[in-house]
Structures are given as C-alpha cells and as structure tokens.
C-alpha positions as CSV (number, residue, x, y, z in Angstrom):
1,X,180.8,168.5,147.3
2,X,180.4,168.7,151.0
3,X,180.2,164.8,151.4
4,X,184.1,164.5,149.5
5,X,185.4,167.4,152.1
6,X,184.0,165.1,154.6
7,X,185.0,161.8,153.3
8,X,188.6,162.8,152.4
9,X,189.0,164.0,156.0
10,X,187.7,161.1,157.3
11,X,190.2,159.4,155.4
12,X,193.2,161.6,156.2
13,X,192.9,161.2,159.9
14,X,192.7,157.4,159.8
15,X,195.4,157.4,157.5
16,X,197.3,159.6,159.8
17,X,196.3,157.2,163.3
18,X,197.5,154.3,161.1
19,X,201.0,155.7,161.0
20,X,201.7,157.2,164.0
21,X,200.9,153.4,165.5
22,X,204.6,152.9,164.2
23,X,206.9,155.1,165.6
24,X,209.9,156.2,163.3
25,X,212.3,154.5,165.7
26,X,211.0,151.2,165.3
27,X,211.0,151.4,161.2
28,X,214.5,152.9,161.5
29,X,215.6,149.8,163.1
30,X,214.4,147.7,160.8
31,X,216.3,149.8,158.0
32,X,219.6,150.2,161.0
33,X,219.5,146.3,161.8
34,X,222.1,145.3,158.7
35,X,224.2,148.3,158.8
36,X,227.5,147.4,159.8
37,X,229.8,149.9,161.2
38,X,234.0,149.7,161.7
39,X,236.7,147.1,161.2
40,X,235.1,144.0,160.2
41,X,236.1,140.8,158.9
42,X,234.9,138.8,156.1
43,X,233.5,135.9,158.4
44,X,230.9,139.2,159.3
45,X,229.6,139.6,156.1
46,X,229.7,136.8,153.7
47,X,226.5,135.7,155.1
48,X,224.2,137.8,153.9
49,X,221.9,137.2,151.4
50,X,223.2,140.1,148.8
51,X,226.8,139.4,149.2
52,X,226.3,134.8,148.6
53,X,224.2,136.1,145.7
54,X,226.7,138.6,144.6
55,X,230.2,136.5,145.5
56,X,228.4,133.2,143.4
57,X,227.3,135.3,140.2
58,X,230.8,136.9,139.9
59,X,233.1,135.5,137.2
60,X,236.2,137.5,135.9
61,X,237.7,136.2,133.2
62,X,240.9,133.8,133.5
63,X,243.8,135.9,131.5
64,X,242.6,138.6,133.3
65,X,243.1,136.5,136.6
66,X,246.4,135.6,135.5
67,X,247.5,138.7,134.9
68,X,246.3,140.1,138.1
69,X,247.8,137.6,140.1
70,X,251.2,138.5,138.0
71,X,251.1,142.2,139.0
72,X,249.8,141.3,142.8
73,X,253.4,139.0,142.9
74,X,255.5,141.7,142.0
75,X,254.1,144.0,144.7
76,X,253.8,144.6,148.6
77,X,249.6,145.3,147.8
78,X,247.5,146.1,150.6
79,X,243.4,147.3,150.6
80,X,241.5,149.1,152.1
81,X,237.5,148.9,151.4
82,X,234.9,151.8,152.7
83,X,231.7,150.5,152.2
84,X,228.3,150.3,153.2
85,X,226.0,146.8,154.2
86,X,223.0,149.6,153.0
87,X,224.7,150.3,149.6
88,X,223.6,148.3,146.6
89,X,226.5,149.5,145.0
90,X,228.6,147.9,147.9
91,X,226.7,145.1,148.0
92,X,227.6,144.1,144.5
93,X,231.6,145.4,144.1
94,X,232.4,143.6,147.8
95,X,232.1,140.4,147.1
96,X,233.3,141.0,143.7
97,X,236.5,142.1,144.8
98,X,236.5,139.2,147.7
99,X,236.0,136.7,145.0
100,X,238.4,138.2,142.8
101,X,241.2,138.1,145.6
102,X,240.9,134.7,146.0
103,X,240.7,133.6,143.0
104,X,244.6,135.0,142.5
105,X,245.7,133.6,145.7
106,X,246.1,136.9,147.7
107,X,246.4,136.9,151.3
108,X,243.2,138.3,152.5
109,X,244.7,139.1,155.8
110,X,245.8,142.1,153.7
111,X,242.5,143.3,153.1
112,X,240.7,145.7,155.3
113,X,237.1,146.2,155.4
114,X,235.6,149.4,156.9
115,X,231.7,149.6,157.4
116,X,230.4,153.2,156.9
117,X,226.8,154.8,157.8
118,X,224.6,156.2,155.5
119,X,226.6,160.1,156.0
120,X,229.8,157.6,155.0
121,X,231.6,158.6,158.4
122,X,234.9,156.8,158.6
123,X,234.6,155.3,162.6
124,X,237.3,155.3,164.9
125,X,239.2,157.9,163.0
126,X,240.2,161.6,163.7
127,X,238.9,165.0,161.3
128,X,242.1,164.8,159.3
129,X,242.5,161.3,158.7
130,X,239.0,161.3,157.5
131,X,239.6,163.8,155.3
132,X,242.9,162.6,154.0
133,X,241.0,159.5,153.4
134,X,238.6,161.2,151.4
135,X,235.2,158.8,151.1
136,X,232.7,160.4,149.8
137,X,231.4,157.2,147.7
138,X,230.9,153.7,148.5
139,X,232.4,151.7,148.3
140,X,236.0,153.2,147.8
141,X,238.9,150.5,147.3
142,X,241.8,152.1,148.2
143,X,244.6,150.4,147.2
144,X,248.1,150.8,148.6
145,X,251.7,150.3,147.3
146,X,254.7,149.1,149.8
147,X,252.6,151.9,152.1
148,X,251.5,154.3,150.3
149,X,248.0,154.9,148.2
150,X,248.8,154.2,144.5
151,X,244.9,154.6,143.4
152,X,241.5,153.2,144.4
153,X,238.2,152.5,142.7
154,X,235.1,154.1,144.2
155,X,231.8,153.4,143.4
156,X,231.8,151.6,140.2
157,X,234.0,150.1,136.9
158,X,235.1,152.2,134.1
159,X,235.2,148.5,132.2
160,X,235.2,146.0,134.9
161,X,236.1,145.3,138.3
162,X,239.1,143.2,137.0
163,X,240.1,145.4,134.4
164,X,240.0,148.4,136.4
165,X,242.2,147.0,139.5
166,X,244.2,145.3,136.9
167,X,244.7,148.9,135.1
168,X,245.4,150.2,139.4
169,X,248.3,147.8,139.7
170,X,250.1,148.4,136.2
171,X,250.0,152.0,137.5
172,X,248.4,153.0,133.3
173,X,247.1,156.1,135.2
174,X,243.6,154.3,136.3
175,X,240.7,157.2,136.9
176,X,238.0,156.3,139.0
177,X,234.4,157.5,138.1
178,X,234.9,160.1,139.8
179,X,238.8,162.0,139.4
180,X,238.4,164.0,135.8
C-alpha cells in the first residue's frame, strides 16, 4: 500500500511540472488568436475555415429566396449581427445569413457585423446602449425597419434560418428562442 502512496505521488508531481511548463497565457492565446472583436467586415471573416465550410454547405430553398427577396424590396432593411469567431453557434448562422443575403440581391453594405468576446461585451459602446441592445446570446441578428428594430433572431431557428427572417420581415410576430 505504501509503494501506490509513493507511486501516485511520484506521478502527481510530474504531472504537475508538466503543466506548469505552459503557462496559461500562452494556451489562452492560442484559444484568443481567432477571436475577433468590433466593427468588422466580411472580407475579415470569410476566410476561415468554419465560416467557407459553413457559407458552401448552406442551401435555402428557392420560393423561400423569392419570397425573401420580395419582402426585402418593399422595405428600408438594415442588420445588425453580434456574434462571436469562438461561437459554434456563430460560426454556422453567419455565413448562413451572409449567403442568404446574397443570394436575394441585398446590399451588404447594409449589414453590420459586430465581434463580441466570450462575456458578449458589445465594444466601442456606452452602459446604456449596451443594454438597450440587449445581447446576451450569439449570435443576435437584429434586424431593423426604416430605423427602428422590428425583431431579431438570436442564437438559433425556430424552423430555419430563412423561414425565421422570412417570418421577421412579414412582421407574423416572429419569437426568437428565447422571447416567451
């Protein structure tokens, strides 16, 4: 019994010399190196390896297209997209909704992207807009009529990405996963 004691410590200290050979800042900046923070633009993020994946494997369906690009036509439409380059979540709805933009022909230059940390801290922004902007979960697609917020998507679909901004912009009183 007194040879396990001694073993297991044995053990235990080389496992603990083992890890402190790599500091916590180093393998935090291997987990900070792709998180993108602020006002970016497309051309920032379309490289990466999750959102070509993502932005290739998308494919809404073309009625539903159509009809979005109807609805987008009849309205001054503007978005705003809180996300995270660390969120899988993110990762997947991004370039989803990128796609999806094109694909109906809207003018992109209308679509603002907003990279959050891991505490989803709005940058650049003072205590009450971030509160009025309320993101607690990313990604959050706010979208916005002639100025002001009509209703946003946050984290996930109710059906589909399409359907659920479709449902957004014929104002059928859309609720995101999480307004009960």
């Amino acid at each position: 019994m007194q040879i396990v004691k001694i073993y297991s410590l044995i053990i235990l200290s080389s496992l603990s010399l083992f890890l402190e050979t790599y500091p916590s800042e180093y393998l935090n900046s291997i987990d900070q190196e792709d998180i993108l923070i602020g006002d970016l633009e497309i051309s920032e993020i379309e490289n990466f390896n999750w959102f070509q994946k993502n932005y290739k494997s998308y494919s809404p369906k073309k009625e539903t297209i159509d009809a979005i690009h109807k609805q987008l036509q009849q309205k001054d439409i503007r978005i705003e997209i809180y996300f995270g380059t660390w969120c899988s979540d993110s990762q997947i709805e991004v370039p989803s909704i990128i796609k999806l933009m094109e694909l109906v022909n809207f003018d992109t230059s209308k679509i603002r992207l907003i990279g959050v940390n891991r505490d989803k801290v709005v940058p650049n922004v003072d205590e009450a807009k971030a509160k009025q902007l309320n993101v607690q979960m990313v990604p959050t697609f706010i979208i916005y009529k002639n100025g002001k917020e009509l209703n946003r998507y946050v984290e996930f679909a109710q059906e589909s990405l399409e359907q659920d901004l479709l449902s957004i912009l014929k104002e059928e009183g859309y609720k995101h996963s999480y307004k009960f």
